[in-house]
Every structure is written in C-alpha cells, then in structure tokens.
Biopython code that builds the backbone (N, CA, C, O; Angstrom):
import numpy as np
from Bio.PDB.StructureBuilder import StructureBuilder

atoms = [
    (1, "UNK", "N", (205.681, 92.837, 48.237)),
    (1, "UNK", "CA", (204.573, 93.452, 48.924)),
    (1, "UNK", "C", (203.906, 94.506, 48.069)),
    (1, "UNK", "O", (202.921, 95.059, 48.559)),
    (2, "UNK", "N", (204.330, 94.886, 46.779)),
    (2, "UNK", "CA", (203.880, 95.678, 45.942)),
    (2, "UNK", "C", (204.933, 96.789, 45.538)),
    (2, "UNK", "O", (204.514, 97.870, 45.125)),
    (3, "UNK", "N", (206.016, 96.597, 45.627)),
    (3, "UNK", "CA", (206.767, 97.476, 45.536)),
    (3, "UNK", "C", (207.028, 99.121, 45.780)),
    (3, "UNK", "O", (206.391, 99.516, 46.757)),
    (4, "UNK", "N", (207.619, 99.908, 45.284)),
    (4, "UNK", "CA", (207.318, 101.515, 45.279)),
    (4, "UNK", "C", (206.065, 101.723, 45.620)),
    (4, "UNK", "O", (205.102, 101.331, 44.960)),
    (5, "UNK", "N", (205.994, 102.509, 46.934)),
    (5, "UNK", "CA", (204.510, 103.122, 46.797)),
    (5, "UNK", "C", (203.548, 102.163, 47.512)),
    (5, "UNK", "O", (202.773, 102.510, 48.404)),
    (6, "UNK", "N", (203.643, 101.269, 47.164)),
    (6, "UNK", "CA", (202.790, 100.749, 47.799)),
    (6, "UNK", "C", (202.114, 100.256, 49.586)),
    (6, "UNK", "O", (201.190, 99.510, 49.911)),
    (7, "UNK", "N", (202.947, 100.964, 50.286)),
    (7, "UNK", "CA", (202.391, 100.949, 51.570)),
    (7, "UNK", "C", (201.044, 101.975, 51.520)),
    (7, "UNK", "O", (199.981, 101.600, 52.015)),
    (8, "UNK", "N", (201.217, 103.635, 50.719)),
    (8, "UNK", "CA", (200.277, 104.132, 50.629)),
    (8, "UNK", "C", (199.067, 102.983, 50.415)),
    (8, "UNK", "O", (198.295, 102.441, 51.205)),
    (9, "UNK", "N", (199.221, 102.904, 49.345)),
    (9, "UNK", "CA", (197.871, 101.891, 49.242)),
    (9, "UNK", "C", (197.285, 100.935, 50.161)),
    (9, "UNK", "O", (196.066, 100.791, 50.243)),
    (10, "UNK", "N", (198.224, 100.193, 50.943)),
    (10, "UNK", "CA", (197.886, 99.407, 52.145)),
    (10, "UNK", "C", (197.348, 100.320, 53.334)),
    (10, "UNK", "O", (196.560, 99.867, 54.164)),
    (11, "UNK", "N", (197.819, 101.643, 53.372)),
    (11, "UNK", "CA", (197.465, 102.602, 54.753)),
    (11, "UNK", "C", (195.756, 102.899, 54.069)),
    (11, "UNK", "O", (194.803, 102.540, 54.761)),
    (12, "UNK", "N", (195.517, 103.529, 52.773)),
    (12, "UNK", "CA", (194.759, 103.402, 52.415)),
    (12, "UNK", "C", (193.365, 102.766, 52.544)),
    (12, "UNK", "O", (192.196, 103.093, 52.749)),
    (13, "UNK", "N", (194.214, 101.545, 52.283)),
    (13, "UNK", "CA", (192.769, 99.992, 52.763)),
    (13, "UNK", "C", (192.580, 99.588, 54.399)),
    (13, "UNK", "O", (191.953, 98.716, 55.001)),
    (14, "UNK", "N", (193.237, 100.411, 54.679)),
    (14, "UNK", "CA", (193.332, 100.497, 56.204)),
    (14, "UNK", "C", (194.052, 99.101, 56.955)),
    (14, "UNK", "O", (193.375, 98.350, 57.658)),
    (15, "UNK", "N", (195.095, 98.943, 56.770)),
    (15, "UNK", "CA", (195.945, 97.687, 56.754)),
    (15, "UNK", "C", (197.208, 97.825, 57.393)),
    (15, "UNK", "O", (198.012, 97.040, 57.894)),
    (16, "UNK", "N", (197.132, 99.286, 57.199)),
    (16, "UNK", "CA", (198.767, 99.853, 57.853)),
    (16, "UNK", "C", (198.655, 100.834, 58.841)),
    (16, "UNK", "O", (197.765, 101.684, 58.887)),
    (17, "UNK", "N", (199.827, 100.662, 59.846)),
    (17, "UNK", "CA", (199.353, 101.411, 61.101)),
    (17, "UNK", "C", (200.188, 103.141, 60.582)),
    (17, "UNK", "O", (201.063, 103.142, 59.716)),
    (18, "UNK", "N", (199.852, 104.105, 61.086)),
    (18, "UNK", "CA", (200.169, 105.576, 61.199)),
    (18, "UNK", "C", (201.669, 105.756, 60.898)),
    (18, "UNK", "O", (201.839, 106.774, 60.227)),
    (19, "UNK", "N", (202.532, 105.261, 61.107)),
    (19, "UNK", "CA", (204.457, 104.862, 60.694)),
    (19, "UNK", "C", (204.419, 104.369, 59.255)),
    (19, "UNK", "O", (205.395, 104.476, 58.513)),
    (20, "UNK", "N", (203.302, 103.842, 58.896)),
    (20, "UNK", "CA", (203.293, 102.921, 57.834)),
    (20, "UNK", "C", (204.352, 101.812, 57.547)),
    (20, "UNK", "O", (204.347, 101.152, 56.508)),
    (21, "UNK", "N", (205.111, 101.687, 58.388)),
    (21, "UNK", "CA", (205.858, 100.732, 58.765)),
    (21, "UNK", "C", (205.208, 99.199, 59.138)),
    (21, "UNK", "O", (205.240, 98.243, 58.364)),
    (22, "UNK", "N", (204.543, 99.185, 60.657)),
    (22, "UNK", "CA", (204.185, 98.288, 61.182)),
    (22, "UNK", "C", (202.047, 98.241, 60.453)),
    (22, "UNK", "O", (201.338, 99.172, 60.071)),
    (23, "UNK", "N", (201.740, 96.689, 60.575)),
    (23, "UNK", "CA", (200.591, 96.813, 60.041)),
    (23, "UNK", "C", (199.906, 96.398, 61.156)),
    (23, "UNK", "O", (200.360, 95.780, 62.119)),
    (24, "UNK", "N", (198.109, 97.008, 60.850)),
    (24, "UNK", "CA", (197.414, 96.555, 61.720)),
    (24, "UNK", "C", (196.915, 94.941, 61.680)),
    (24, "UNK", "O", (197.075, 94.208, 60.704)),
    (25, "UNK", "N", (196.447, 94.651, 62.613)),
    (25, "UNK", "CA", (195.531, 93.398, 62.922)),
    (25, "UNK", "C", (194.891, 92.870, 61.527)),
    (25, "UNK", "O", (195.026, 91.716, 61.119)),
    (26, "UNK", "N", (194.250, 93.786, 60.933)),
    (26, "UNK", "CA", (193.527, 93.277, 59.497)),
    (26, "UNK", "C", (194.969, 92.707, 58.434)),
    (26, "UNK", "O", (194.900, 91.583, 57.936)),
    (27, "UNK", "N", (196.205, 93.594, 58.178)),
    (27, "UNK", "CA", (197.088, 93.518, 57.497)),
    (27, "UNK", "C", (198.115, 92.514, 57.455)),
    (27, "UNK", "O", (198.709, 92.156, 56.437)),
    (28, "UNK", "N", (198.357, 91.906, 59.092)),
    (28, "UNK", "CA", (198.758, 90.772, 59.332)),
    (28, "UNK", "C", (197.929, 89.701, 58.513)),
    (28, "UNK", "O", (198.312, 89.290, 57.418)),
    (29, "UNK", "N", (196.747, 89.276, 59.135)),
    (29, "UNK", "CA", (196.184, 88.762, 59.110)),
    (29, "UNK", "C", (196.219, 88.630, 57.015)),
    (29, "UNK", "O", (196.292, 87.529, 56.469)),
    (30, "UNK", "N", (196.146, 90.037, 56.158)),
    (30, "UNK", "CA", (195.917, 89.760, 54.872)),
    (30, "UNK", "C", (197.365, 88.882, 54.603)),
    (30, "UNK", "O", (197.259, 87.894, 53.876)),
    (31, "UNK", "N", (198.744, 89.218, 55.179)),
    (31, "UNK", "CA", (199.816, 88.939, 54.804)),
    (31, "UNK", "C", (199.984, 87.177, 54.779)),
    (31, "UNK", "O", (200.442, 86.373, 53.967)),
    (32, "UNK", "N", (199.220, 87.065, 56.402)),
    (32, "UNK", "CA", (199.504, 85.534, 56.661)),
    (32, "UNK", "C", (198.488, 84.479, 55.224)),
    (32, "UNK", "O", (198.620, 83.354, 54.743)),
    (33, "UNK", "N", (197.525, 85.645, 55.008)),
    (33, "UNK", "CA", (196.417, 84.741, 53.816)),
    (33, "UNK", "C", (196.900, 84.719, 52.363)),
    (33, "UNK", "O", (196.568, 83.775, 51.647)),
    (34, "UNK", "N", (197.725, 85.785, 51.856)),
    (34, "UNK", "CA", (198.959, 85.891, 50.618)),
    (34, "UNK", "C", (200.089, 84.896, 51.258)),
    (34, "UNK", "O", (200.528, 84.345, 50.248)),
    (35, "UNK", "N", (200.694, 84.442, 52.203)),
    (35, "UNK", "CA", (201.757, 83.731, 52.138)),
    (35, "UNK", "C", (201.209, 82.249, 51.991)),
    (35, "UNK", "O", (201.749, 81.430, 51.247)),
    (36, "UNK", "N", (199.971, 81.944, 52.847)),
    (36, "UNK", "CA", (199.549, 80.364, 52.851)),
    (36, "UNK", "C", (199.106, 80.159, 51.173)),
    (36, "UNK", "O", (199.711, 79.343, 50.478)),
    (37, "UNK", "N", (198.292, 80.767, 50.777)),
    (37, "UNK", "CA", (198.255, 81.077, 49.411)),
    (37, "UNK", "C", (199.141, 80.626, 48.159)),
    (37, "UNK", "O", (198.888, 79.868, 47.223)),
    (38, "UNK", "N", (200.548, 81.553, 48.568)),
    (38, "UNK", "CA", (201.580, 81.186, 47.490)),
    (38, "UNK", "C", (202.568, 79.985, 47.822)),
    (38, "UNK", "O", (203.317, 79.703, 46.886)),
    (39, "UNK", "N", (202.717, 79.209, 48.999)),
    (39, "UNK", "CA", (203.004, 78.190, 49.505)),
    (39, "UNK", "C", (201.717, 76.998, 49.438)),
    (39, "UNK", "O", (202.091, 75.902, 49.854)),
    (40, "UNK", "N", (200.560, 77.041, 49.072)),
    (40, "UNK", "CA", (199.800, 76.010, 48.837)),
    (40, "UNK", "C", (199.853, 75.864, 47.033)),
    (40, "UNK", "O", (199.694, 74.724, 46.596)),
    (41, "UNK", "N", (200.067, 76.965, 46.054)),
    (41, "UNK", "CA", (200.364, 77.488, 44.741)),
    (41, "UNK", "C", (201.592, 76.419, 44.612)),
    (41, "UNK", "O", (201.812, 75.366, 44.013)),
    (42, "UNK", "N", (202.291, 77.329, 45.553)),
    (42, "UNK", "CA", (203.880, 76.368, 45.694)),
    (42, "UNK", "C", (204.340, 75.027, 45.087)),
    (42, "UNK", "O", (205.113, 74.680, 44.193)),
    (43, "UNK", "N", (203.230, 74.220, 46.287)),
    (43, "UNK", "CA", (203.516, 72.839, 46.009)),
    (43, "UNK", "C", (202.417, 72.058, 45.438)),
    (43, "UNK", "O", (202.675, 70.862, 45.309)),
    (44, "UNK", "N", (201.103, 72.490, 45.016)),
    (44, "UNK", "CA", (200.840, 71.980, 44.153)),
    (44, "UNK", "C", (201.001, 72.412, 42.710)),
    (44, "UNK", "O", (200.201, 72.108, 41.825)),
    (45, "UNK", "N", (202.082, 73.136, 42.535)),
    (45, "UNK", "CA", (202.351, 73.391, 41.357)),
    (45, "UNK", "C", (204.070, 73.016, 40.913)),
    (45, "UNK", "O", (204.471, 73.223, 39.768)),
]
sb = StructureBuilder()
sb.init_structure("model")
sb.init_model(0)
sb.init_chain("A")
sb.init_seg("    ")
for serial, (resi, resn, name, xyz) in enumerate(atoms, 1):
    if name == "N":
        sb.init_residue(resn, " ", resi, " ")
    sb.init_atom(name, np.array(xyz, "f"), 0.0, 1.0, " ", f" {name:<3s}", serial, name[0])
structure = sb.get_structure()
C-alpha cells in the first residue's frame, strides 16, 4: 500500500478517513482499481 508513511499521503489525497486506519468511499474504490489492475497484469503476463 506504500509502505512507511504512507497513509499520510493517502489522508492527504483525501482517501483516508480521520483514524487513518479505515478509508473513505473514494479510497476503496482507488484500492478495488489497483487490485483489478495487478490481477489483469497478473494473467496476462
């Protein structure tokens, strides 16, 4: 997910909710578009 640090940056882009734990609506949504992504990468590669 970006390792060290990097939730700042996601709260930042406005992606992460106030806990910085749980993400908002936009952040899901980026996560589900990075996973279909590296699973379509996946297998055609």
């Amino acid at each position: 997910m970006g390792g060290k640090g990097s939730m700042k940056q996601w709260k930042a882009e406005g992606l992460v909710n106030n806990d910085y734990v749980h993400f908002l609506r936009g952040g899901y949504k980026f996560q589900g578009y990075l996973l279909a992504n590296a699973l379509i990468n996946f297998i055609e590669n």
